[in-house]
C-alpha positions as CSV (number, residue, x, y, z in Angstrom):
1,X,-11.2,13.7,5.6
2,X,-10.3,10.5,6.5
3,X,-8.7,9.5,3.4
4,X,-6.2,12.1,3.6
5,X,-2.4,11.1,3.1
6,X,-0.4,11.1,6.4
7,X,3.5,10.9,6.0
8,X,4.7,8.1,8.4
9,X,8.0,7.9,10.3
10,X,9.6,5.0,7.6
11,X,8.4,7.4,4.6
12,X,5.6,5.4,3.5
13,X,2.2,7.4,3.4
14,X,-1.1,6.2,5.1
15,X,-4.5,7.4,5.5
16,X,-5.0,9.3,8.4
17,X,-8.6,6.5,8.9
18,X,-5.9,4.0,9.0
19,X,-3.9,4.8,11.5
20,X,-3.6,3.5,14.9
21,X,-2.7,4.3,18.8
22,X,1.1,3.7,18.7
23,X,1.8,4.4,15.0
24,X,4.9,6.7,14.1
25,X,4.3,9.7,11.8
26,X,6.4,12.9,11.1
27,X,5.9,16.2,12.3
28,X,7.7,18.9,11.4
29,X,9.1,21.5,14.0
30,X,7.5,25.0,13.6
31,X,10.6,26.5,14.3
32,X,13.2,24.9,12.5
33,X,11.1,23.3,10.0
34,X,12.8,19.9,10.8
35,X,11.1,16.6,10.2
36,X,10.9,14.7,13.4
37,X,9.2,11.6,14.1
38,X,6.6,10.8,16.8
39,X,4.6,8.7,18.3
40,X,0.2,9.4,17.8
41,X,-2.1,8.7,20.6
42,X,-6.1,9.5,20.9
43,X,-7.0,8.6,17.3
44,X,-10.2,9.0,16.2
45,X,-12.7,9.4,13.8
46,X,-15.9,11.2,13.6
47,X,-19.0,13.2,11.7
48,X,-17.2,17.0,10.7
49,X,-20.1,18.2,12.1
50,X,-19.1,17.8,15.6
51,X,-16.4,20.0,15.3
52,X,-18.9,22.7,14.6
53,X,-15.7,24.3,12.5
54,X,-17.5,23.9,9.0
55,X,-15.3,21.7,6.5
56,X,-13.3,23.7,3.8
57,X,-11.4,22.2,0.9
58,X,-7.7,24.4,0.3
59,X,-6.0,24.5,-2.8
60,X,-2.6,26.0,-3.8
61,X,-1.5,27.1,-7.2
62,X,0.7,24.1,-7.6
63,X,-2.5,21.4,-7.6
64,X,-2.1,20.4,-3.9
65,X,-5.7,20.1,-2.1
66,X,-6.8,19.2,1.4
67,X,-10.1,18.8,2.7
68,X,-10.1,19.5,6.4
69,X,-12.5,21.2,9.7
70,X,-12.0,24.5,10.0
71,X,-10.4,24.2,13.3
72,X,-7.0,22.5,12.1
73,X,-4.1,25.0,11.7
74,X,-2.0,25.0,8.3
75,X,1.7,26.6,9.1
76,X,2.1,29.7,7.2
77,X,4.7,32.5,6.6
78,X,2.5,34.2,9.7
79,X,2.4,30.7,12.2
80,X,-0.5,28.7,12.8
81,X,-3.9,29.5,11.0
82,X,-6.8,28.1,11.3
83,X,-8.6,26.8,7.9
84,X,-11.2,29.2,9.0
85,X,-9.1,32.0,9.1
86,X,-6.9,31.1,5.6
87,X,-7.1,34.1,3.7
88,X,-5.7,33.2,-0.3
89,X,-4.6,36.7,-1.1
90,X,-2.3,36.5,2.4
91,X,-1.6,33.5,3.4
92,X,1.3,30.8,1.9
93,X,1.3,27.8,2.9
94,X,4.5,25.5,4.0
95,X,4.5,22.6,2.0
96,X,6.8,19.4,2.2
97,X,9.0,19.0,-0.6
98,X,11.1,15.9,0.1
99,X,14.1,17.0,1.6
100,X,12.4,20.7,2.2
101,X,9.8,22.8,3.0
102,X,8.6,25.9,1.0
103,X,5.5,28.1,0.7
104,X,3.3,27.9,-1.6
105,X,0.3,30.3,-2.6
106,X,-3.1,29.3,-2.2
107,X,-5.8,29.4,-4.9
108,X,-8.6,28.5,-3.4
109,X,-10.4,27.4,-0.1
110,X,-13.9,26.0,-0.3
111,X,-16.6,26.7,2.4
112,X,-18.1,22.3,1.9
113,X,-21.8,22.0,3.1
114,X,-21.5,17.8,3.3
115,X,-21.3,16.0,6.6
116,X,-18.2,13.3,6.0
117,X,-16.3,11.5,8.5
118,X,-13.1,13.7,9.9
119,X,-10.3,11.4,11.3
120,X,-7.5,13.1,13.7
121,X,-5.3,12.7,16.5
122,X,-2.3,13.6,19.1
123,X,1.0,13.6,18.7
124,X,3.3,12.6,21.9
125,X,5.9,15.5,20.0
126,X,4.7,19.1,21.7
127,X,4.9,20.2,17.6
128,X,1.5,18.1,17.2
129,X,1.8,18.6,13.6
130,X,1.8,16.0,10.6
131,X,2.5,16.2,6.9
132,X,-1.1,15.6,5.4
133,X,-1.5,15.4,1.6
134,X,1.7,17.9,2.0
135,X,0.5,20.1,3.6
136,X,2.3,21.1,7.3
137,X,-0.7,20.8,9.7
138,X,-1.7,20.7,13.3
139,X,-4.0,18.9,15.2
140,X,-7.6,20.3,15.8
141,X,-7.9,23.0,18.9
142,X,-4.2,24.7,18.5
143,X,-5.0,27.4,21.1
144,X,-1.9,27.3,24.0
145,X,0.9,26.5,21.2
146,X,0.3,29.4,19.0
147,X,1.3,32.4,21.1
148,X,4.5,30.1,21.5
149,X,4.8,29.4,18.2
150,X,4.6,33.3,17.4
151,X,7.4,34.3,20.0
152,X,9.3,31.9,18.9
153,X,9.4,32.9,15.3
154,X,10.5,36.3,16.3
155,X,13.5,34.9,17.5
156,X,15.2,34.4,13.7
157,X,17.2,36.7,12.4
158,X,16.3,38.7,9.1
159,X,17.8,36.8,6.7
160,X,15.6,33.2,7.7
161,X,12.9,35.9,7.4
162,X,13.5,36.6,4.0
163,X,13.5,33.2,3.3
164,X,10.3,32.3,4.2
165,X,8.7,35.4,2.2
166,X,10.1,34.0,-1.2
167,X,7.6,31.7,-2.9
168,X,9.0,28.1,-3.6
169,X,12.1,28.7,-1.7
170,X,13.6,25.6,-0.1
171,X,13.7,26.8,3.4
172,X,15.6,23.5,4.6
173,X,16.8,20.3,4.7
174,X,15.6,17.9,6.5
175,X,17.0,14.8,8.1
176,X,15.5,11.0,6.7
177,X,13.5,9.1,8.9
């Protein structure tokens, strides 16, 4: 939804409908979980229904909601998963909390039958995530990223595992942009 909260790269927050070519957001590396900041490019906004993805609202036990196509990716304990594919007695969701990130359990997502105009764009980082209403998400169409993404996270060792399995952990700090 256009109206959605995007974190920018000074802190302040902005509605993704707002921004522009050029602007600086965070993104937050999939790996490390590390708040970066980067540059957006291709911005644009648009009827949901052209994604053909179906909208869904998400919702986590701790109040958050998001309302977004059912092709963008929300990280999780298991990678990148499409809103489509969000499954609340699975998936957590990683959350920014300030200086970290944590998973979060989700209470509901909502299938939404209304057309609304969808706003999203590119990041020049290869993360192509951003912080919306919270939530850690990625840009529409994650396809080539998320095998990467997957290998990658078999690289940590057990006990970064563990950490991202406890619910409301602080997984870890970031650096201020």
């Amino acid at each position: 939804e256009r109206s959605t909260p995007i974190q920018m790269a000074d802190g302040s927050l902005k509605e993704i409908g707002k921004l522009r070519d050029g602007d600086w957001i965070i993104t937050v590396n999939p790996v490390t979980y590390e708040k970066e900041p980067s540059q957006i490019y291709n911005h644009y906004i648009r009827m949901a229904s052209a994604h053909k993805q179906g909208l869904y609202k998400i919702a986590t036990i701790d109040g958050r909601s998001i309302v977004a196509t059912g092709d963008h990716a929300f990280l999780t304990q298991n990678g990148w998963i499409n809103a489509t594919n969000l499954d609340i007695n699975v998936h957590k969701v990683i959350v920014d909390m300030g200086e970290y990130r944590s998973l979060i359990s989700l209470k509901s997502i909502e299938h939404l039958t209304q057309d609304v105009l969808v706003s999203d764009f590119t990041t020049m980082s290869s993360h192509h995530s951003m912080i919306s209403a919270g939530f850690v998400t990625h840009n529409c169409g994650l396809v080539k990223d998320s095998a990467i993404t997957t290998y990658l996270s078999l690289e940590r060792d057990d006990s970064y595992i563990h950490g991202l399995l406890v619910p409301y952990l602080a997984l870890m700090p970031s650096r201020n942009y």
